[in-house]
N, C-alpha and C positions, 0 to 999 in steps of 0.2 A: 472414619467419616471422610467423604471424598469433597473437600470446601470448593475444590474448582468447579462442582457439579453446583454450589451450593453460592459460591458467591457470585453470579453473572450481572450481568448488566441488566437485563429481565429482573432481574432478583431485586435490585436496589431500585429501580423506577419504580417495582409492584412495591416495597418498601415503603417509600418516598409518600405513592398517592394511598396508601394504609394508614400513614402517620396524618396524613389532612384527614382523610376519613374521621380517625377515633377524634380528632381534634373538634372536627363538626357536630361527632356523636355527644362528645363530654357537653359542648356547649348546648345543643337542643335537648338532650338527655336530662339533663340537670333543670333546665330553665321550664321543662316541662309546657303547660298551659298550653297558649296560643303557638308558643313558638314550634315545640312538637310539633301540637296538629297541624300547621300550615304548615309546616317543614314534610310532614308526611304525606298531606294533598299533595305537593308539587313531587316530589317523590313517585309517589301513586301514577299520578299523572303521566310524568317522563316515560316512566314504566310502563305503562299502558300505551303508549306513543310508541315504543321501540318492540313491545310484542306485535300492535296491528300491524307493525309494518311487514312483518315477517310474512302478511296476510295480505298486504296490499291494499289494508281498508284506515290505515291511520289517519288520514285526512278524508275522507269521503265519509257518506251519511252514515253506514254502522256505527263507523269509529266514534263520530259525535254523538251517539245514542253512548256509547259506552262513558266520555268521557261526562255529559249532561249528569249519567246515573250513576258513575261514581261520586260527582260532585254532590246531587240528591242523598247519597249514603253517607257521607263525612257529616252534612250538617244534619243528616237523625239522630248521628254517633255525638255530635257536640248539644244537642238539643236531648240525649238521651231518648230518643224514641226508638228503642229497641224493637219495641213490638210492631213497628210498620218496614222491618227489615224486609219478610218477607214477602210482603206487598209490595215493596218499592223494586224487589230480583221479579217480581212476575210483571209489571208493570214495563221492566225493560225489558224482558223477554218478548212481547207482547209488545214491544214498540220496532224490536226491532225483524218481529217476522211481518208488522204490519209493510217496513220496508222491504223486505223482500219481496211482499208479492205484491207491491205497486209497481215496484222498478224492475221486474222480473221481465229474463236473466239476466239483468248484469251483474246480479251480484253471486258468488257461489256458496252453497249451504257450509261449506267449512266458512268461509267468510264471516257469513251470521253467526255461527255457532261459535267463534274464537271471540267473538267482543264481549258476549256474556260470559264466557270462561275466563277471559285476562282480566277483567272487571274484578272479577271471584278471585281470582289466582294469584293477582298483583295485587288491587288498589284494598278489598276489603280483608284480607289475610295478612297484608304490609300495615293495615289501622290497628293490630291486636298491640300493636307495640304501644299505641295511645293507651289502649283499655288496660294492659300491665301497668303502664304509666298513673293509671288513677286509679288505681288500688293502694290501698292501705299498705304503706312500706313500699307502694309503685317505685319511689324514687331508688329503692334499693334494688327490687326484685326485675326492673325494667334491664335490669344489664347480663341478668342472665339471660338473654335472647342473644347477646354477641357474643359471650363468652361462649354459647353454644354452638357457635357460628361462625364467627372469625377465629378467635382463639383457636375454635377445632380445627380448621382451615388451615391457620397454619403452623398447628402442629403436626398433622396432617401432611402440610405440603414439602418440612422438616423432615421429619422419619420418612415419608417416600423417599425425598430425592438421594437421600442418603442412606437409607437401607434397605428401601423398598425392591423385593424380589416377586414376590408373588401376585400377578393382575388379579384386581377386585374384578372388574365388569371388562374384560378384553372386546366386547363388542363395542360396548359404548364409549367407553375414557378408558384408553389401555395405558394409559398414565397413572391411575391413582390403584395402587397397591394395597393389599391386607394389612400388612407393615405398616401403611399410613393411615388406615382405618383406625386401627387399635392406637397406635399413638395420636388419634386426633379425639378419640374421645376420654385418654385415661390424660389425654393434656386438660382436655376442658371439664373435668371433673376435677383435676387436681386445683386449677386456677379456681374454679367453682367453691372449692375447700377453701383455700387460701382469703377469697371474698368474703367468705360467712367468717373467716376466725378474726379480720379484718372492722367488721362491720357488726358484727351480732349483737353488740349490746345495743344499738338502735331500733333492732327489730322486734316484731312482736308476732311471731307465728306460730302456731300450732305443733307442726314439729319444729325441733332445734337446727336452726341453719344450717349447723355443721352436717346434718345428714341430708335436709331440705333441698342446700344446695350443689351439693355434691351430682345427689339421685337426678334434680332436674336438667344440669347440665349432662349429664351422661346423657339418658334420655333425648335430649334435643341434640348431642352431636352426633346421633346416629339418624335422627330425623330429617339435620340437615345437612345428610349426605344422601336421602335419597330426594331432597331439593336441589342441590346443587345437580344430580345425576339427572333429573325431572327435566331441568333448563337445558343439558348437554342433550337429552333427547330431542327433542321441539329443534336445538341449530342441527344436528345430524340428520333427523329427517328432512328438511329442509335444506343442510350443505351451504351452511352460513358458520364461520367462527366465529364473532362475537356479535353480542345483541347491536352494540353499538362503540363510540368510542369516547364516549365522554370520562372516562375515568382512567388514563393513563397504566399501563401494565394490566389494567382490569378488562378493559370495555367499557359496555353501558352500563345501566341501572343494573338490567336484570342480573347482567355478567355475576356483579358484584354482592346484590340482594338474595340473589338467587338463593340459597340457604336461609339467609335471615326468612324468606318470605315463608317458609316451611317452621323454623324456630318461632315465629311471633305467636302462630294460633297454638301450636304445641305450649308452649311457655305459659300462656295464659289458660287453656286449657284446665292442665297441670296442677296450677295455683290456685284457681279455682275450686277444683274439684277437691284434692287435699286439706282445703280450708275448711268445705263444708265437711268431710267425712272426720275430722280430725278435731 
């Protein structure tokens, strides 16, 4: 194990703003309710702020069509009006071609097209962590979306730096290794185990945690490596390194979420469907 590769100064900053991270997560994680969901609007929000920019429309009229109808989608989600989901994405869709062809050209079709996708991509795929959160055993089952996700991350960013030989995606991230692949998800399937032998007599599921949670962490730390890689795509087309810098050794929002925002609908997904078939 090569620790000079492993203990830098990058290494103990990304450390450092990891340990505030899980600190934020225990506390809205646990506290659930209002403070989740407002925690996750603004979230959302930020998020959606640092993708439009990447577009150029973060502060002009797209952008506020997106940020109005992600606000519209949190409070269907706290009001439980599931059923006008999809009336409220045509409704922005639909508002925001009406801007395009009043102010037409200033704005470009990628333009339009990105405020409804970041909308999608960040604000209502980053809200599955609320609807894990309110499900039955939520306050347990909500932590498998990080363990899916950070945990992989960086077990993942562990076994690369130090073993990793073989590039995963040498086009895209010629950084992250097979080496680190496999040790980011047999990390978060183990930590996954270790959670359910931890916690299991609280629970009440269908299948036994011990395999429950294991299967759904594996599953989401392969899911979110092809979120994390999703995010790297969008800066290298583009020829941006990080979304933003609000998070010391991370970036911005997305830097950071980036995986989670792939883990949250997988996770809940997952739980869902297992529930009913089981």
């Amino acid at each position: 194990m090569d620790l000079k590769k492993l203990l830098t100064k990058s290494f103990f900053v990304r450390l450092m703003s990891s340990v505030v991270l899980v600190a934020v997560a225990l506390v809205t994680l646990i506290a659930g309710g209002d403070v989740l969901y407002f925690t996750l609007l603004v979230i959302s929000l930020v998020g959606m702020f640092e993708f439009y920019r990447v577009f150029e429309v973060q502060n002009k009229l797209p952008g506020m069509v997106g940020y109005v109808g992600i606000l519209l989608y949190y409070m269907c989600m706290r009001m439980d009006l599931s059923g006008a989901y999809l009336e409220l994405i045509l409704l922005v869709l639909m508002a925001l071609m009406t801007v395009y062809v009043v102010t037409f050209p200033k704005y470009r079709t990628e333009q339009i097209m990105c405020v409804l996708f970041g909308m999608l991509y960040v604000g209502v795929m980053l809200s599955c962590i609320y609807k894990v959160r309110q499900m039955d055993d939520g306050v347990y089952h909500v932590w498998l979306i990080f363990l899916c996700s950070w945990i992989a991350d960086t077990f993942a960013y562990l076994v690369g730096v130090t073993m990793g030989k073989h590039q995963m995606t040498p086009n895209l991230s010629p950084k992250k290794s097979v080496e680190g692949a496999v040790g980011g998800v047999a990390g978060a399937m183990l930590v996954g185990f270790l959670f359910a032998v931890v916690f299991h007599e609280h629970m009440n599921t269908s299948l036994h945690p011990y395999i429950l949670y294991p299967v759904v962490c594996g599953i989401g730390a392969v899911i979110s490596m092809i979120g994390d890689l999703a995010a790297s795509a969008v800066k290298r087309n583009h020829n941006i390194k990080d979304y933003g810098t609000l998070i010391p050794g991370h970036g911005g929002i997305l830097d950071r979420f980036d995986s989670v925002i792939f883990t949250a609908p997988v996770v809940w997904i997952l739980l869902t469907v297992l529930e009913e078939l089981l």
